[in-house]
N, C-alpha and C positions, 0 to 999 in steps of 0.2 A: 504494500500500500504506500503510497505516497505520499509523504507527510503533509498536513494541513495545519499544523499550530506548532509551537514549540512548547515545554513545557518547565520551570525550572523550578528545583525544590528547597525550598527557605528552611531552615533548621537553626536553631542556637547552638551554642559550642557544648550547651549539657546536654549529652546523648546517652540515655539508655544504657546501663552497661549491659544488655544481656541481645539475645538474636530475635525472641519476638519483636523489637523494634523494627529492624532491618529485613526481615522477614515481611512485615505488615504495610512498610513502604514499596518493598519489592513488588508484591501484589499491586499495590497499586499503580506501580511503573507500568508494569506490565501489562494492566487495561487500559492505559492510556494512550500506549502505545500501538494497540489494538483499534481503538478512538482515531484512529489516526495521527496519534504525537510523537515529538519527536524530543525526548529531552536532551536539556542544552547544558552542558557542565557548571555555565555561570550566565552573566544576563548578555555578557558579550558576543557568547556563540551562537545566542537568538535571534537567530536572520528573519526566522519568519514574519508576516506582517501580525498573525495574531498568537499571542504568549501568554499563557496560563502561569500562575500563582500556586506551587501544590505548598500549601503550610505545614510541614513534617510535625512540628512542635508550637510549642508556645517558646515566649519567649523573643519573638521575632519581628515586635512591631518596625523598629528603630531598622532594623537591614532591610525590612520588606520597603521602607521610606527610600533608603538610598536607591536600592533596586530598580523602584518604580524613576525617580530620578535620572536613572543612567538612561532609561529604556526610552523615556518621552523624548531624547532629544534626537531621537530617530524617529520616533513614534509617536508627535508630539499630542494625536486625538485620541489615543488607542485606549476603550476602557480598560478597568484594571480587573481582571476575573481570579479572583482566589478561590484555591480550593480548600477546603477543609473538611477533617474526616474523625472521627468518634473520639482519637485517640489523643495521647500526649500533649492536651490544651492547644491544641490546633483551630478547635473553632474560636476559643476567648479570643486568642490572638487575631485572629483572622477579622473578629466583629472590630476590635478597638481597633486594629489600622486601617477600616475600612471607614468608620466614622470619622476619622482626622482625613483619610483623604474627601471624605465629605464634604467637611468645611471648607474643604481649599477648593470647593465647584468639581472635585472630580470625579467624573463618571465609574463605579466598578460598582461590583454584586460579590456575593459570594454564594460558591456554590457547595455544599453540603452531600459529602460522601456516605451513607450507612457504612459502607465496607466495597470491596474490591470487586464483588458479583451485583452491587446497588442498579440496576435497571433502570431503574427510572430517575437516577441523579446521573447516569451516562448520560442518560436519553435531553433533562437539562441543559445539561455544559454542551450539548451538539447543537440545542435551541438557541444557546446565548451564542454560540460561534457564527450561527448564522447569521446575526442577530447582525454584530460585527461586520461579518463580510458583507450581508447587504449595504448597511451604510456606509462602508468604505465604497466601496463598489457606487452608490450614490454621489458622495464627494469628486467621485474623479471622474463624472460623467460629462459629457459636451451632449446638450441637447441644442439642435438645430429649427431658429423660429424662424421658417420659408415666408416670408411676408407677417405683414400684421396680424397679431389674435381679431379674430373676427369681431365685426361692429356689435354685433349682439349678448357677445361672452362680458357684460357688462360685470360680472363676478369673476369672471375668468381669467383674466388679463393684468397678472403680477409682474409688477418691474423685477431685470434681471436681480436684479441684487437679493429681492427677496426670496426668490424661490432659491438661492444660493445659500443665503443666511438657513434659511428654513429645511432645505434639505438636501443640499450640497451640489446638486448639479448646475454645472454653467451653461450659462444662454449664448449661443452664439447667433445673432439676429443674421441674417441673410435674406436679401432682396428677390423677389418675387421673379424680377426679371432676368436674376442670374438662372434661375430653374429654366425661363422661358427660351432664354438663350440657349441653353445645354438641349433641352427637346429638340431646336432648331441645327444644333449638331449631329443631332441619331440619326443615321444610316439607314434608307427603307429597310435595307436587306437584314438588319439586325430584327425587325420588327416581327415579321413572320413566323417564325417558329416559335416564340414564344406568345405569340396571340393563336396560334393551333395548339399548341396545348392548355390553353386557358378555354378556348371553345370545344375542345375535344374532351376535356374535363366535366363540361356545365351537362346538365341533365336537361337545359332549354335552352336556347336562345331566342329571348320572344323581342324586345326593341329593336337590340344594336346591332347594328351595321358593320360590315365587316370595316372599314375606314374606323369606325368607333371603338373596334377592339384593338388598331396599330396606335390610335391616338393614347389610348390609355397604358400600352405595353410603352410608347414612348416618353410618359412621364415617369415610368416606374423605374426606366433607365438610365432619365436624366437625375432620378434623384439617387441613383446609386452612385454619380459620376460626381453631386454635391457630397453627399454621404465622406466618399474618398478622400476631396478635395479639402475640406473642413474637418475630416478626424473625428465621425457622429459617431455618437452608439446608441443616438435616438434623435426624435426630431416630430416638428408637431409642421402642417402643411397649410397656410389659407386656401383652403382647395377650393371656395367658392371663386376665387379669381380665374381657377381656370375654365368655371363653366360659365361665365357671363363674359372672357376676354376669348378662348380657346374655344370653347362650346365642349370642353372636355372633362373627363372627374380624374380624381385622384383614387377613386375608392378599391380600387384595385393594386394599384402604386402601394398604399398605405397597406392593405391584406396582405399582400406578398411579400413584402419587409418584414413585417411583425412572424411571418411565416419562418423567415430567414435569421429569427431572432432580435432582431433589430426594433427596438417600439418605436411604433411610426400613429402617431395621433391628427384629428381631425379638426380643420376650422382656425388650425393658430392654439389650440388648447392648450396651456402650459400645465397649468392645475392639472388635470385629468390626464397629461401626457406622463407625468410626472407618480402620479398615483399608478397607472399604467406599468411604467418602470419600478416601481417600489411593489408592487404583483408581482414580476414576471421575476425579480432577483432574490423575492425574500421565499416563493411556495414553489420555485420553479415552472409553473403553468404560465400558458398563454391566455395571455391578457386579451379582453372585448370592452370598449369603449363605446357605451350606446345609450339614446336618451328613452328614460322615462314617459311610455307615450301615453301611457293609463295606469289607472290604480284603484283599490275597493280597499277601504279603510273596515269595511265589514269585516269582509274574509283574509285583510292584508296579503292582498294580491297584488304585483302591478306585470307591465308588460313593458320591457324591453324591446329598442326597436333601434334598427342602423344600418346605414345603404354600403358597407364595409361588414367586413369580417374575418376571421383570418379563414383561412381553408382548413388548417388544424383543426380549428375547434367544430367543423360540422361533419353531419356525414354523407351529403349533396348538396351540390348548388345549384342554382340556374343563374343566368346574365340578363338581367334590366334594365332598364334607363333609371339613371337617379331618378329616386322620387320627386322629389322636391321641382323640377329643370324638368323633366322626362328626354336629358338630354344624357349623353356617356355612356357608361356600364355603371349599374350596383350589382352587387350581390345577395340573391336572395340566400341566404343557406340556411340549411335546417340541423339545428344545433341541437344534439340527443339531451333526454331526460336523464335530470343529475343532479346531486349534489351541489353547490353552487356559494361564494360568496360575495356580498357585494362592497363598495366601500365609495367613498366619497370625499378629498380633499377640500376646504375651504378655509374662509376665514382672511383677516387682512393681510395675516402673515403667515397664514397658511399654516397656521396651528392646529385646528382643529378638522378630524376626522370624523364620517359617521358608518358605522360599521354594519354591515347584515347577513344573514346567513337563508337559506333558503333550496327549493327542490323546482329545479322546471321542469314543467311537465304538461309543455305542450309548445309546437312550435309555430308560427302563427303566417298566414298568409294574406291579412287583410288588407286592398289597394287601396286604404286612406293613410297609410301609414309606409316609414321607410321598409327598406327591401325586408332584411331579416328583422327576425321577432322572437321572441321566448315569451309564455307566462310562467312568472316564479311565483309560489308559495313561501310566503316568508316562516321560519321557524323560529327569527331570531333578530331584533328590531322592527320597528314599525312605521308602516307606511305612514301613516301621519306624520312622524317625524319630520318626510320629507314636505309634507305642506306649511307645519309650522314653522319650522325651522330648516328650510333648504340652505345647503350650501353651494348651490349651484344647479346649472341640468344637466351635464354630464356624472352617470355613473360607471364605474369599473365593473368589469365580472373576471371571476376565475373559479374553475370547476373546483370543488372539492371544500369542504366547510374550516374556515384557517382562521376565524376572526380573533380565538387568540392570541394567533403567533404575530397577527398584522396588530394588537394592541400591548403586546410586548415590545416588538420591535417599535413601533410611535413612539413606547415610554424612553424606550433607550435612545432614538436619534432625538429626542425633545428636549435630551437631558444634555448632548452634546455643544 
């Protein structure tokens, strides 16, 4: 296995005279190592970016200080994750140096061993590592804003700096017309074979035109050519610009990024691009970005609806005209019954999240509404919520019920 963390072990110089001691750490080396760790003889030979605390002893408040000290000036955001475990005042130590890094504003937890076969304090310290790499993973993002957040994301539309302060990925704003330009560069001949396997894929083609499916293969490839150019690893598109300047959509462009891993969001969306991105890094799952088209505060139902999707998440499609224009390609796709969570970024500073959890179970084909649909069954928040208290109209989906792990992880990038 390949190492994912380092690990190093804090001890006082009064050790144990006898072998249960060294016995009861070994054990524990050794699932740690299994966790995928790697221990480090001292804090120096900790390369990795995320380094655990195993607290041997008590005793150790004052070295675990300098320790942490030596390690921030590499690692200047990195929480501080102690371990501690039943034995030898390991956990006292472990609570008091963690309260003084407290007061100093510093982020760490400690995580709590029963012993060397503990399950579920593994299972833990692999939630808080996560916890970790998503938001580093965050901090070090370029999100790509293709033109203006749209005139109507009247909630949507956070200056660069905030969404940076708030949850670490940088904005790199890019003009409209550099996209338009780059489409103006694509090569018929690149066009074809990938618009025959986007129509040889679809289970209809009821609008668009064969000209409508090279127009839309050609934005998908001029935004891979910004992608490059700018250093993305996500990026949100004013894609209305292309269907009142181009007569074209993005919604395909956007589907097939996020397919490729890439989150690629809709309208200029920072907010919801950004939540989008913090799904797809912290559950692994593919992120859906799609608005709220209905809702029953009775049965707290609503419906989900978006002229975009990825092709992952469905199990056919067919090819459209955006709803909205009845002009490009959408995608109608039909996204199976499942498990499901939902979430929602807002606020001035983009503080505040709203979380849901829920079961779709049915997938919707209604022509007053965008292409794709789901109706979700909430189990877990409530549709009201969003009338009282909306934080906007874009919401997130990812398959599979995670709302604890997305309000663990908040607690921890909130605290950074």
């Amino acid at each position: 296995m390949t190492p994912v963390f380092d690990f190093v072990h804090v001890r006082s110089q009064f050790i144990p005279p006898d072998n249960n001691f060294y016995q009861t750490i070994a054990g524990f080396t050794k699932a740690l190592e299994a966790l995928g760790g790697k221990q480090a003889l001292d804090i120096s030979h900790a390369r990795l970016d995320q380094c655990l605390y195993f607290m041997d002893t008590g005793g150790t408040e004052e070295t675990l200080l300098k320790l942490y000290d030596q390690r921030k000036a590499r690692h200047p955001n990195s929480p501080v994750l102690l371990i501690a475990h039943p034995g030898y005042n390991s956990l006292p130590a472990s609570l008091e140096v963690l309260a003084r890094l407290q007061q100093e504003r510093i982020d760490g937890q400690v995580l709590f061993l029963k012993g060397a076969g503990d399950t579920q304090g593994f299972s833990e310290i692999e939630k808080a590592l996560n916890d970790i790499k998503t938001s580093q993973k965050l901090r070090t993002t370029n999100i790509g804003l293709i033109g203006d957040p749209s005139n109507w994301l009247v909630a949507s539309s956070p200056q660069a700096q905030v969404v940076e302060q708030a949850w670490g990925p940088k904005v790199i704003p890019i003009a409209i017309e550099e996209l338009t330009a780059a489409m103006a560069r694509i090569p018929d001949a690149e066009l074809k074979p990938i618009a025959s396997e986007l129509g040889t894929g679809a289970t209809e083609i009821k609008e668009p035109t064969e000209q409508e499916l090279s127009d839309v293969v050609k934005v998908y490839l001029a935004l891979k050519e910004l992608i490059k150019t700018h250093k993305l690893e996500a990026l949100t598109l004013r894609c209305f610009d292309l269907v009142l300047g181009l007569k074209t959509t993005g919604c395909y462009a956007l589907s097939r990024l996020i397919d490729e891993g890439l989150v690629a969001g809709c309208e200029g969306d920072l907010v919801s691009t950004v939540g989008m991105l913090w799904a797809q890094e912290l559950t692994g799952e593919t992120p859906w970005m799609a608005n709220p088209a209905r809702l029953d505060e009775s049965s707290n139902r609503l419906t989900l609806a978006h002229c975009t999707v990825p092709r992952k998440l469905v199990d056919e499609y067919g090819l459209r005209s955006h709803f909205e224009s009845g002009l490009g390609v959408g995608l109608q796709g039909r996204i199976p019954n499942g498990p499901v969570t939902l979430l929602r970024i807002g606020g001035k500073a983009m503080e505040k999240v709203w979380l849901a959890e829920g079961h779709i179970d049915n997938a919707g084909t209604a022509e007053d509404l965008c292409r794709t649909q789901v109706d979700i069954q909430l189990s877990s928040g409530h549709v009201s919520e969003l009338l009282q208290n909306p934080l906007g109209n874009h919401l997130v989906m990812v398959m599979g019920h995670h709302a604890g792990q997305f309000q663990r992880s908040h607690q921890s990038i909130s605290q950074q």
